[in-house]
C-alpha positions in Angstrom: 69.7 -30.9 99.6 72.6 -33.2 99.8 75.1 -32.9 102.8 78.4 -35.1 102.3 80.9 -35.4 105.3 79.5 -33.1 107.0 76.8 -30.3 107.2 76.1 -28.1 104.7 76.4 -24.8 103.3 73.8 -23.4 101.0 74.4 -20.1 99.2 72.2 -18.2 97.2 74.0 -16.9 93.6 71.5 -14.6 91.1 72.3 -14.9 87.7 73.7 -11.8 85.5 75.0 -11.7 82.3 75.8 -14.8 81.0 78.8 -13.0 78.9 80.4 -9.5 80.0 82.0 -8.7 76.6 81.4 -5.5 74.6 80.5 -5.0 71.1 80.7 -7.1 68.8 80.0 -9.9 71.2 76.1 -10.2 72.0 75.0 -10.6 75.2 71.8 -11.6 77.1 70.4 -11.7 81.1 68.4 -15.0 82.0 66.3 -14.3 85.2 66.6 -17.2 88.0 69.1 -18.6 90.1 71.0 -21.5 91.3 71.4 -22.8 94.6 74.6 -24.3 95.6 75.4 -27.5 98.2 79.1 -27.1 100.0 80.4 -29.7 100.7 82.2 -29.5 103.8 85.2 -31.6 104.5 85.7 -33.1 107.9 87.9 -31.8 110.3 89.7 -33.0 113.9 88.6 -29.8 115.6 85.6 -31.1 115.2 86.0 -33.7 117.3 89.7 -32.7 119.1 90.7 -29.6 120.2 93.1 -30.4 123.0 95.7 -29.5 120.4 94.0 -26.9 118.8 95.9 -23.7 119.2 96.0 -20.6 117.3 99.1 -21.7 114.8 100.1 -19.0 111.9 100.6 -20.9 109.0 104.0 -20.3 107.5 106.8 -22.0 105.4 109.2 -23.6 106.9 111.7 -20.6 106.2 109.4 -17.9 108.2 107.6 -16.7 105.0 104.3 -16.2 103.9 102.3 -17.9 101.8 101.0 -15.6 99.0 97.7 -17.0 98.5 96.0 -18.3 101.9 92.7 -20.1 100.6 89.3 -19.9 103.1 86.7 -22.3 103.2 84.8 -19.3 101.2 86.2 -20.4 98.8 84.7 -23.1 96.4 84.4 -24.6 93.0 81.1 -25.7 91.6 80.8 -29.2 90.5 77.9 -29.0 87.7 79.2 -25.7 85.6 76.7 -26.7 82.3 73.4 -25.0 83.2 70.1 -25.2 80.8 67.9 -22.4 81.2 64.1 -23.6 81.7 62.2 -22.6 78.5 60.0 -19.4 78.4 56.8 -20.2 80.0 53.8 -17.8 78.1 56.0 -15.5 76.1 57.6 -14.8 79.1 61.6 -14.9 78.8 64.1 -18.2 79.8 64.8 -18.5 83.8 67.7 -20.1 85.2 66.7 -22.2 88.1 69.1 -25.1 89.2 71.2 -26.8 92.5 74.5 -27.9 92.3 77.5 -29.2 94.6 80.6 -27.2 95.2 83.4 -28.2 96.8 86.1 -26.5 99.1 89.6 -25.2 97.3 92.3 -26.8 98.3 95.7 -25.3 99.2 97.4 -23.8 102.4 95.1 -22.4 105.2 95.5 -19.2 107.7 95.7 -21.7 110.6 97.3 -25.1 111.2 96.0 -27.6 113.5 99.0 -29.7 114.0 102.8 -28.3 115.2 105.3 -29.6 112.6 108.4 -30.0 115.2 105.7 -32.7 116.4 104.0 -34.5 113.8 105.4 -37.5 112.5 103.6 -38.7 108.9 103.8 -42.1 107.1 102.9 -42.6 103.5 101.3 -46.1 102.4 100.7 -47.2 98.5 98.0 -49.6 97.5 96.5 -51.5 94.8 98.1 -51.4 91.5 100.7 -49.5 89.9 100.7 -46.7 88.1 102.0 -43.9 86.5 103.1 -41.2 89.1 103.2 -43.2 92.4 106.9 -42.2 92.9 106.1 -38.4 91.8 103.0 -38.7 94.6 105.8 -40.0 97.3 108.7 -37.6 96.3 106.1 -34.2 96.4 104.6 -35.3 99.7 107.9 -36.1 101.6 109.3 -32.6 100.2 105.9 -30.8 101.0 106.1 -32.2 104.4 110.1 -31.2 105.0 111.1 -28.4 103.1 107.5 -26.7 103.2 106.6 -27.1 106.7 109.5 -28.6 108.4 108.3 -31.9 109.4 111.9 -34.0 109.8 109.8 -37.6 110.0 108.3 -39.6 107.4 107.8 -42.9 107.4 107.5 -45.2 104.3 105.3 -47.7 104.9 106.2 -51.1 102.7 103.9 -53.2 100.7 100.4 -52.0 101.0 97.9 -51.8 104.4 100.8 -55.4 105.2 103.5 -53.3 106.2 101.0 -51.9 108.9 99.6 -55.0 110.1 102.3 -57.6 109.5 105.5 -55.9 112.0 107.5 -54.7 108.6 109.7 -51.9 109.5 109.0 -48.9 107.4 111.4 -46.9 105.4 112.5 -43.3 106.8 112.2 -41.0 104.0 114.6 -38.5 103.7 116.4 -37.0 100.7 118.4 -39.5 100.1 115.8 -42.6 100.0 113.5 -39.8 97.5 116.2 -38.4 95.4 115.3 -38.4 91.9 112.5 -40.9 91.8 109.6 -38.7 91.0 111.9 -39.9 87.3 111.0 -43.4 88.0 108.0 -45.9 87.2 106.5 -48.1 89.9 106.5 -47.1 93.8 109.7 -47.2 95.9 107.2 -48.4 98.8 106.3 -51.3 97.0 102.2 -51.6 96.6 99.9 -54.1 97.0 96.0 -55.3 97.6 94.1 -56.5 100.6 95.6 -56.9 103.9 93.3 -54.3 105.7 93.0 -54.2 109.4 92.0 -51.3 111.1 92.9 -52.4 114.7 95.9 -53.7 114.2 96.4 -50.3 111.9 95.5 -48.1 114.3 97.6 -50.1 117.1 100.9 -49.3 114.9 100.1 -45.9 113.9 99.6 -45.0 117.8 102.8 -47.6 118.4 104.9 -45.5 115.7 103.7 -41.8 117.2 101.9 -41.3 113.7 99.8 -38.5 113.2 99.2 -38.1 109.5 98.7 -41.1 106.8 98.7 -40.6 103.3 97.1 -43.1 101.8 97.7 -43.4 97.8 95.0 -45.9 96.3 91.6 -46.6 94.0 88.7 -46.5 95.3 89.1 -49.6 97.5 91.7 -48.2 99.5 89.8 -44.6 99.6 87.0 -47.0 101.6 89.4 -48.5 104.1 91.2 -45.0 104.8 87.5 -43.4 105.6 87.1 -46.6 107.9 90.3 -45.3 109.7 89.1 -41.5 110.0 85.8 -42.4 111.3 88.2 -45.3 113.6 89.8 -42.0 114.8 86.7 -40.2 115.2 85.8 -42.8 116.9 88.7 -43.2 119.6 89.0 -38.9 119.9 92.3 -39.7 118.0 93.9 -36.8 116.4 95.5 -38.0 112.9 94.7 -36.7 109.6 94.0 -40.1 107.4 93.7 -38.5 103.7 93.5 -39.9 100.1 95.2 -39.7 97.5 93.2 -41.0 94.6 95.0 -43.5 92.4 94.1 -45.4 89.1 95.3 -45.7 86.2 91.5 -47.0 84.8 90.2 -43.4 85.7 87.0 -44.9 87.8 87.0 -42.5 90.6 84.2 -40.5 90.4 83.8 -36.6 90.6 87.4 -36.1 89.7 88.1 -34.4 86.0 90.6 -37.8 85.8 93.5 -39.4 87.7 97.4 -39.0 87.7 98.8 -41.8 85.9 95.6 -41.6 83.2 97.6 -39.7 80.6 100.6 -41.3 80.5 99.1 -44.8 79.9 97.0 -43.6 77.2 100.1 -42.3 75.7 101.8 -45.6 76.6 98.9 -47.5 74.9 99.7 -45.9 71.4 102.8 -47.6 71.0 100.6 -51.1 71.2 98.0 -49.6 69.0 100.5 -48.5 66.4 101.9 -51.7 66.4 98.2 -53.4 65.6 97.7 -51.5 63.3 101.5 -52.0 60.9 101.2 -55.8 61.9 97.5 -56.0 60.0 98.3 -53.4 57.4 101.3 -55.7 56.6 99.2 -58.9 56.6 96.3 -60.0 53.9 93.1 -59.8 55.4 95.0 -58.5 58.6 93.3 -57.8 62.1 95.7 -56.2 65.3 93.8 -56.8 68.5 95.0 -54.9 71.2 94.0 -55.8 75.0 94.0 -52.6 77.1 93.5 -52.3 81.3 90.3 -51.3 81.9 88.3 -53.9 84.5 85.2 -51.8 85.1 85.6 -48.9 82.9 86.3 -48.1 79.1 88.8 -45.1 79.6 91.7 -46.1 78.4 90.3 -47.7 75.4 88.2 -45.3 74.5 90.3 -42.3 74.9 93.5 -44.1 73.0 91.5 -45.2 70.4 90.4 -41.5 69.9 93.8 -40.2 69.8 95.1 -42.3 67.6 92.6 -42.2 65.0 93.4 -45.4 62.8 91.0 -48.1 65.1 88.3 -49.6 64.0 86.3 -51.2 66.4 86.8 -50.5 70.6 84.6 -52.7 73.1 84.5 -51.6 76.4 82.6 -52.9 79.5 79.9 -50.0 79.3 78.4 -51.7 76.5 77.5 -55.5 75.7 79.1 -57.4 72.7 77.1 -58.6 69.9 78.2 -61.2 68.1 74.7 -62.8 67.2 74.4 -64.2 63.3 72.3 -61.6 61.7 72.1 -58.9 64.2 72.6 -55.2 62.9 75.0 -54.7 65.8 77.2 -57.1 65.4 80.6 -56.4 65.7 82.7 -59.5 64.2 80.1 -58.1 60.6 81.7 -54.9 61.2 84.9 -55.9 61.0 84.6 -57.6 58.1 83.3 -55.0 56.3 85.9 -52.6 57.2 88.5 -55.6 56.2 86.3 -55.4 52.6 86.5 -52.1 52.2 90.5 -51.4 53.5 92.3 -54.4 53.1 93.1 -54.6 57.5 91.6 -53.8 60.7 92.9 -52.7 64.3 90.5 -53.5 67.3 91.0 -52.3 70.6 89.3 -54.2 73.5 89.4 -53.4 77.1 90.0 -56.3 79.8 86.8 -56.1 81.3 84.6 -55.8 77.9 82.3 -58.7 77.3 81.3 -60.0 81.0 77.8 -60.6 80.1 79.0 -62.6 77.3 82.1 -64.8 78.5 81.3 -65.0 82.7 78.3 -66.3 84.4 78.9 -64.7 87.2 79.8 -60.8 87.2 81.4 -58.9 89.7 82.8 -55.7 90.3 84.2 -56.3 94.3 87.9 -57.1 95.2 87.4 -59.5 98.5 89.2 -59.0 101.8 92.3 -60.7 100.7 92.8 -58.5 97.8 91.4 -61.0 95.2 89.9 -59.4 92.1 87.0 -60.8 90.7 87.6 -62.7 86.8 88.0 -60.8 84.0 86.5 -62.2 81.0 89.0 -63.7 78.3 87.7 -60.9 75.7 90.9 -60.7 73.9 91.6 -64.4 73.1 88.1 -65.1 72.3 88.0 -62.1 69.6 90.9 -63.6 68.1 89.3 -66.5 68.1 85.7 -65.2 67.2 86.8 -63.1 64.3 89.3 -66.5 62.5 86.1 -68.3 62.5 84.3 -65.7 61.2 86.4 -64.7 58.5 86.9 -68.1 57.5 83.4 -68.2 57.4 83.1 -65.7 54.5 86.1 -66.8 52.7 88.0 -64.1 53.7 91.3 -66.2 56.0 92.5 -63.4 58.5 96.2 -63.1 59.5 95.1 -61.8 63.2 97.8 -60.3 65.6 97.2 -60.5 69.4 98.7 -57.9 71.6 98.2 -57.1 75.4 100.7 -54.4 76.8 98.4 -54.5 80.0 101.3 -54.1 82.4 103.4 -52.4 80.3 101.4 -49.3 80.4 101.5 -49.0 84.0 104.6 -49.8 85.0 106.5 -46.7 82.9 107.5 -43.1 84.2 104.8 -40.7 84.3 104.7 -38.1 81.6 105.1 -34.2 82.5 101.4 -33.7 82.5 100.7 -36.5 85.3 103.9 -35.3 86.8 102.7 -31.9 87.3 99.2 -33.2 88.6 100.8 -35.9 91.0 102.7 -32.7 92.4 99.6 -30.5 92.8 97.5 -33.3 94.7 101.0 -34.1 97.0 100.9 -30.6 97.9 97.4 -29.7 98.4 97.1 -33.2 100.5 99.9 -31.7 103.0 98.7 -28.6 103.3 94.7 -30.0 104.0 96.8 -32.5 106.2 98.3 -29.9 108.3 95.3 -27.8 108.6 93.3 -30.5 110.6 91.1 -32.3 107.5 91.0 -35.8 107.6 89.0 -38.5 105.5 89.2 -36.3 102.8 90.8 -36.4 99.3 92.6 -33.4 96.6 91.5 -34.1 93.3 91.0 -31.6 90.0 87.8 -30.6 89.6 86.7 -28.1 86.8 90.4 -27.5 86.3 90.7 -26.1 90.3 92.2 -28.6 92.8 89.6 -28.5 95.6 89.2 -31.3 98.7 86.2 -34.0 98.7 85.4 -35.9 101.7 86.3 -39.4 100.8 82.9 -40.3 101.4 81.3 -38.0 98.5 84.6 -39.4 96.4 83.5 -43.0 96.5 80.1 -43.1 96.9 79.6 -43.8 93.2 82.8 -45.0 92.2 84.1 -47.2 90.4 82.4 -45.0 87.5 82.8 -46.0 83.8 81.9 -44.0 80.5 77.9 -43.0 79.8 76.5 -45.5 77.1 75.0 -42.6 75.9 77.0 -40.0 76.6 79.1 -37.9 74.2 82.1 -39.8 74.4 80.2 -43.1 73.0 79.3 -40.9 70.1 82.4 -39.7 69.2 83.8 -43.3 69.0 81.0 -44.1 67.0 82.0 -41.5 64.9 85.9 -42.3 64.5 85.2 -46.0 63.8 81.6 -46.7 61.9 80.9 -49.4 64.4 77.5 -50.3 65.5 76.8 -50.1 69.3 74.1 -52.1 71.2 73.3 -50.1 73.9 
């Protein structure tokens, strides 16, 4: 049994009807049960409880919440069950163990006074889609929710808390409106991490509760500040919000800014695909974000329907003379057969072709490890190719990387970057720490930050479904 952040809960749940409905739906009983793992989420009154005193947790206006959530509450991770075949004529049994996690939203309690607390909001990494949504929802969580009256912006990344940058106050005037806007008024950047002289200005500037908005990266430094605090008896709340627009954290259903860039990516895709229809022989190439992990690839080429031929960095890319995978043939024969082509590659596709070294680790400066040059040398790959078989390609390049990032989040990510700014606050104010909100099964629910990145980044299963349904939209051969 697995234990994440904490100890454990284990509950017992028998199985009944696997469907309550009447006639005409069938129904059927499978005998068995499943044991489930809670995963707990850390809290300061574990460690702290000089300020732990019995605090009704209220809005800001005196009323009450209509929905307090306990830590009885949970959502199960695994939800697709296989029952065990009969054994002897004997009928199907349901025996499994699965994780659950805690529901997130306001508790009974709250471990921190709001006339005292004093939060601070840092973004890191990359941009994407939501950042400013994440910002506005936490500052009016914080204020008009609970009544916290400071909130510090902090500038630049895990810099503006090392490097003596003063931070921004946010109040309504500095967040008015830019939940509207691409790109983070905080500015955001990489590397720069150092929990000493972190900890030294958080205790400097009387903070007791950092949100930090990041990829998995950043989740990793933000645990090494809770456990810091741990540490030191220090009671501040250090939680994630989980940020990327590549959709690599693991356990979470996907991340804010996901949906938006896919729909972003379209435009480019569309593009491709009137350039090559245009064009004798024509090819689009489009270059999509995606260093470790096929998402946004995948899932654009699947909504849009017309592509062809999608590499990703889940699978290797064959161009070898003769081989029954490979993928510049393919094109071809879809060029043959409808006069143009679009091709959809992501940035990190074709590292065990293109780089002799692979890695998947940003340093401690914030330097990213090489991306191989897929899209040029496709271009490249598939002239020669063509030329080859007497078939001259017109062959239109586009890469929209940072276009895609950079635009205003959509109403669904919207919605979600509101959800996981509130549920943040209100785990915040309840005492968790090192902890992250993140949709899981369609509930919001909190994961210790150590459960959150212990297998991320994540990228899509080779032989998962998604693979197959790609397959299916585009004819191409996979080497798996």
């Amino acid at each position: 049994m697995l234990a994440v952040g904490g100890a454990f809960a284990a509950a017992r749940m028998t199985s009944n009807t696997i469907c309550d409905g009447s006639p005409p739906y069938s129904t059927s009983r499978i005998p068995g049960s499943i044991e489930v793992e809670v995963v707990n989420v850390p809290n300061i009154r574990n460690y702290n409880t000089a300020d732990d005193v019995e605090r009704i947790n209220r809005r800001k206006n005196g009323e009450e919440y209509a929905n307090i959530i306990g830590d009885n509450s949970f959502v199960l991770y695994d939800i697709v069950q296989k029952a065990n075949p009969p054994a002897e004529g004997g009928p199907a049994t349901l025996s499994a163990t699965t994780k659950a996690f805690i529901r997130a939203g306001p508790r009974k309690t709250t471990y921190f006074d709001p006339s005292t607390t004093r939060a601070a909001i840092v973004t890191c990494g990359g941009l994407c889609p939501g950042m400013n949504s994440v910002i506005y929802h936490v500052v009016s969580s914080l204020r008009d929710v609970y009544g916290v009256e400071t909130i510090l912006g902090i500038k630049g990344g895990f810099h503006g808390l090392v490097g003596g940058t003063l931070p921004m106050i946010l109040d309504d005037k500095a967040t008015s409106g830019i939940q509207h806007q691409g790109g983070t008024i905080l500015g955001s950047a990489r590397g720069g991490f150092d929990p000493d002289k972190i900890m030294a200005t958080l205790s400097a500037w009387g903070v007791n509760m950092l949100f930090v908005v990041g990829g998995d990266g950043t989740h990793r430094a933000a645990n090494a500040l809770a456990e810091r605090a741990k540490q030191d008896g220090h009671a501040i709340s250090i939680v994630g919000i989980p940020k990327t627009i590549d959709n690599d954290i693991d356990i979470l259903d996907h991340s804010f800014g996901f949906d938006s860039a896919v729909s972003e990516a379209q435009l480019a895709i569309e593009s491709a695909k009137t350039e090559a229809a245009c064009a004798p022989n024509g090819i689009g190439i489009v270059k999509l974000m995606g260093r470790h992990a096929g998402f946004i690839a995948v899932h654009a080429s699947l909504s849009n329907g017309d592509v062809d031929c999608v590499l990703i960095p889940e699978l290797p890319v064959d161009v070898e003379d003769g081989s029954p995978t490979n993928i510049l043939s393919h094109v071809e024969r879809v060029v043959r057969k409808k006069g143009h082509a679009v091709v959809v590659v992501a940035e990190g596709a074709g590292e065990e072709l293109l780089l002799k070294e692979q890695s998947h680790q940003t340093d401690a400066s914030g330097k990213q490890p090489d991306l191989p040059p897929i899209g040029e040398y496709m271009k490249k790959a598939l002239a020669a190719h063509m030329k080859a078989k007497g078939m001259p390609a017109t062959i239109k390049y586009i890469d929209p990387s940072y276009m895609i990032r950079s635009v205003e989040a959509n109403a669904s990510d919207s919605y979600y970057a509101m959800m996981l700014a509130q549920n943040a606050v209100h785990g915040a104010m309840a005492g968790y720490t090192g902890f992250s909100p993140g949709l899981v099964n369609n509930r919001m629910v909190y994961i210790p930050i150590t459960a959150l990145v212990e297998n991320s980044p994540r990228g899509i299963n080779p032989q998962g479904r998604t693979i197959e349904r790609t397959v299916n939209l585009t004819g191409q051969p996979v080497k798996r």
